[in-house]
N, C-alpha and C positions, 0 to 999 in steps of 0.2 A: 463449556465456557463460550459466552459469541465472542465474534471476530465483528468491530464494526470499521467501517470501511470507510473514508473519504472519499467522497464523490463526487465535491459540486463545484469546486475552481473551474475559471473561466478557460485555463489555457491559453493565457495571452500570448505567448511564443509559439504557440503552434497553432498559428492560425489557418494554415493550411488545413487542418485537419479540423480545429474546431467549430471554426464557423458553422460546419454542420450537424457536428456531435460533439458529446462532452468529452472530455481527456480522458476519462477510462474507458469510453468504447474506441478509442485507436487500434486499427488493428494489427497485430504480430501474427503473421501466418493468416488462416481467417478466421482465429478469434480475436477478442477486445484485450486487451492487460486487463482487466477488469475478470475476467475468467481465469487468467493464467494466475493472478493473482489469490482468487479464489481456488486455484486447485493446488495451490503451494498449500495453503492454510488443509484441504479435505485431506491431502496425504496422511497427515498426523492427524488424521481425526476431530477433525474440529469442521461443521456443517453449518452453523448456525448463523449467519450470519445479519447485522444490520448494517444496511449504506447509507451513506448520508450524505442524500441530496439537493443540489442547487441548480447551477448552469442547466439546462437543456436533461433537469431529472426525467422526463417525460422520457426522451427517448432509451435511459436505462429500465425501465418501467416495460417498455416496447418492447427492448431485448431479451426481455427473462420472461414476459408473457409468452412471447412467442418462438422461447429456447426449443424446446421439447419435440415441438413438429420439423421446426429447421433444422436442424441439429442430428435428429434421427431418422431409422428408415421405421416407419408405419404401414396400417390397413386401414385404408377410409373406408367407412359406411356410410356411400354415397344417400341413401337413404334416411338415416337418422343424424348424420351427420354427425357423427363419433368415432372415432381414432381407435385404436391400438397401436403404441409402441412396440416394434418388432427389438428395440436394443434400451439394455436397462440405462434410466439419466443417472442425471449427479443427483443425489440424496439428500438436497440444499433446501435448507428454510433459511428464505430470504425477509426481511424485515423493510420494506422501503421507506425512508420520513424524510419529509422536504422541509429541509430546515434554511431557508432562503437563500434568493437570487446573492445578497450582496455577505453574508453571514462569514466572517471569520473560520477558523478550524478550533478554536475554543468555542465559541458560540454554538458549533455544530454538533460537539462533543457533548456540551451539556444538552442540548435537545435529545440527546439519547438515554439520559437517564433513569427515565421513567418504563425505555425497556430493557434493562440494565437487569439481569436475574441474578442471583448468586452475589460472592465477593469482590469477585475479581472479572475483570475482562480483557480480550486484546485489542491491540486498535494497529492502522496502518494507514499509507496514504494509498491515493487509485492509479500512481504511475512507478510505483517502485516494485522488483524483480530482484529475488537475491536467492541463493540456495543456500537460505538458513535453516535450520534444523529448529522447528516450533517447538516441539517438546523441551530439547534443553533452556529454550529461552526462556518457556514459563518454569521450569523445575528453578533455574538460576533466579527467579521474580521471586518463586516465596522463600529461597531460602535466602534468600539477602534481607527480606521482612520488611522492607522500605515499601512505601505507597506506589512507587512509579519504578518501571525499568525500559532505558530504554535502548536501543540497539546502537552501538556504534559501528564505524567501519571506516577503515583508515583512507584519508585525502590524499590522493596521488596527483602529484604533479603531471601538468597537460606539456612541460616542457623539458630539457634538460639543462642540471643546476649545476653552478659553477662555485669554485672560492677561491678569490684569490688572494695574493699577498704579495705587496711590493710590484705589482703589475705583471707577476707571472703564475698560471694557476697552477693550485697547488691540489685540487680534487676537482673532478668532473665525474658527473655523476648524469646517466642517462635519465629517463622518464619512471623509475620507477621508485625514485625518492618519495618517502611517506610525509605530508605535511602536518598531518594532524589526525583524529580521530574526529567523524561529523556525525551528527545525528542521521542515520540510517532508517529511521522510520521502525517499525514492525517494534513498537510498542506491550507493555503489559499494565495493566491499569490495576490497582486495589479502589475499590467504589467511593474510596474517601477522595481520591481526586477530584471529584466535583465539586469538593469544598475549595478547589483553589480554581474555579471556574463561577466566571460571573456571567450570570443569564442576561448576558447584552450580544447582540451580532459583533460586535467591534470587539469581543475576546482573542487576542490570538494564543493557542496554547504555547506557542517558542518562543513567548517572548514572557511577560510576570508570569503566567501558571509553575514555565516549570524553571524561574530564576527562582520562585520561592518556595518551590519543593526543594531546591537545589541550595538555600539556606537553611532549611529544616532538617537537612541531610540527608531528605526522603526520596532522591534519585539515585536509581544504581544501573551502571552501564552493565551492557552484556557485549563485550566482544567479537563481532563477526567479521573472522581473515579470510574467507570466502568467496563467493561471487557475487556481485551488486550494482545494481544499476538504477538510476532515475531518470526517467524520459522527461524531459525537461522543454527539448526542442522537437521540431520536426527532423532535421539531422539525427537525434538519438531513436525516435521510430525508424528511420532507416538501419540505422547500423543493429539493433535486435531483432532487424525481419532478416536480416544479413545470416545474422548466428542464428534464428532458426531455420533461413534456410538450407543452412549449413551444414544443419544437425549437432553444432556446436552452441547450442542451450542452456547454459549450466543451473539456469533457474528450473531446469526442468525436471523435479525430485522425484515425479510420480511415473 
């Protein structure tokens, strides 16, 4: 089953880091979330993947050209100028398609259609980190049998909630009140989906694709009480270089 990826948003919040590369070569430790991301998905087996890019695709184009030699220790033959890898890589077939500068994440989804293999596929955004378990999420996709499944993960309050009555409180509750369940990203797709995707840049999938799967009764959540994060800002790239330096990683499955 591919994994196809979200790649091309601009990163307007973190411009620190964008301006000179796209939002999934940020890096956590010294790799991109764009790796860490892909070796959530390799643990369970799943190598295949298509990204789909926009903003500064070039420079992810750059990173996986030239993964192999940075990345490991080799033998140059100064001579013919041919490598040998001394340490085995990732086993990844990568698919890259630029599906434009200004393109929506509906827009960019359907551009992936056409390499779309099989029934089903998964899909995910290029700044999100969770220690979800891949397999139970697609076992939980077919046997729900609806077209779309998509991940939730419960909205924690950034402050501490009060209630009061008559002007004196009556519950105080610190920061780890639940607000609600949000779309968590790390998706499973059945290929009918495309049918609720229209080949225009200006698609966005979270807004009609999946209100009218979601009338159809064709969306089923998967529950993850787990670890999850979306680097949103440059503040959030700080705070996951933090926990990996920490060795307190929890997206780290592999």
């Amino acid at each position: 089953m591919k994994v196809v990826i979200l790649c091309g948003g601009k990163g307007s919040r973190m411009r620190e880091i964008t301006d000179d590369v796209p939002k999934p070569l940020a890096m956590i430790g010294n790799k991109p979330i764009l790796w860490h991301i892909m070796k959530i998905y390799a643990h369970y087996g799943f190598n295949d993947f298509i990204l789909l890019l926009g903003y500064k695709g070039d420079k992810i184009k750059e990173y996986f050209m030239d993964y192999a030699w940075k990345n490991h220790n080799f033998v140059l033959n100064s001579g013919t100028g041919q490598y040998e890898l001394l340490e085995q890589p990732e086993q990844w077939k990568i698919t890259f398609i630029d599906t434009g500068f200004e393109t929506m994440t509906g827009g960019r989804i359907k551009k992936a259609q056409p390499y779309i293999e099989g029934d089903s596929f998964m899909l995910t955004y290029g700044d999100g980190l969770a220690n979800i378990d891949i397999n139970k999420l697609v076992d939980y996709h077919k046997q729900s049998g609806r077209i779309a499944t998509v991940t939730g993960v419960p909205r924690i309050s950034q402050y501490g909630t009060m209630v009061a009555e008559n002007g004196i409180v009556q519950i105080f509750q610190e920061k780890s009140q639940t607000e609600g369940i949000i779309n968590g990203g790390f998706f499973v797709f059945n290929r009918k989906v495309f049918d609720y995707l229209e080949n225009d840049s200006s698609c966005i999938l979270e807004q009609e694709p999946l209100r009218k799967l979601t009338e159809a009764r064709q969306l089923s959540i998967y529950l993850h009480d787990g670890f999850w994060t979306a680097m949103d800002t440059y503040k959030d790239i700080l705070t996951v270089n933090e926990m990996w330096e920490s060795d307190h990683c929890k997206w780290k499955v592999w």
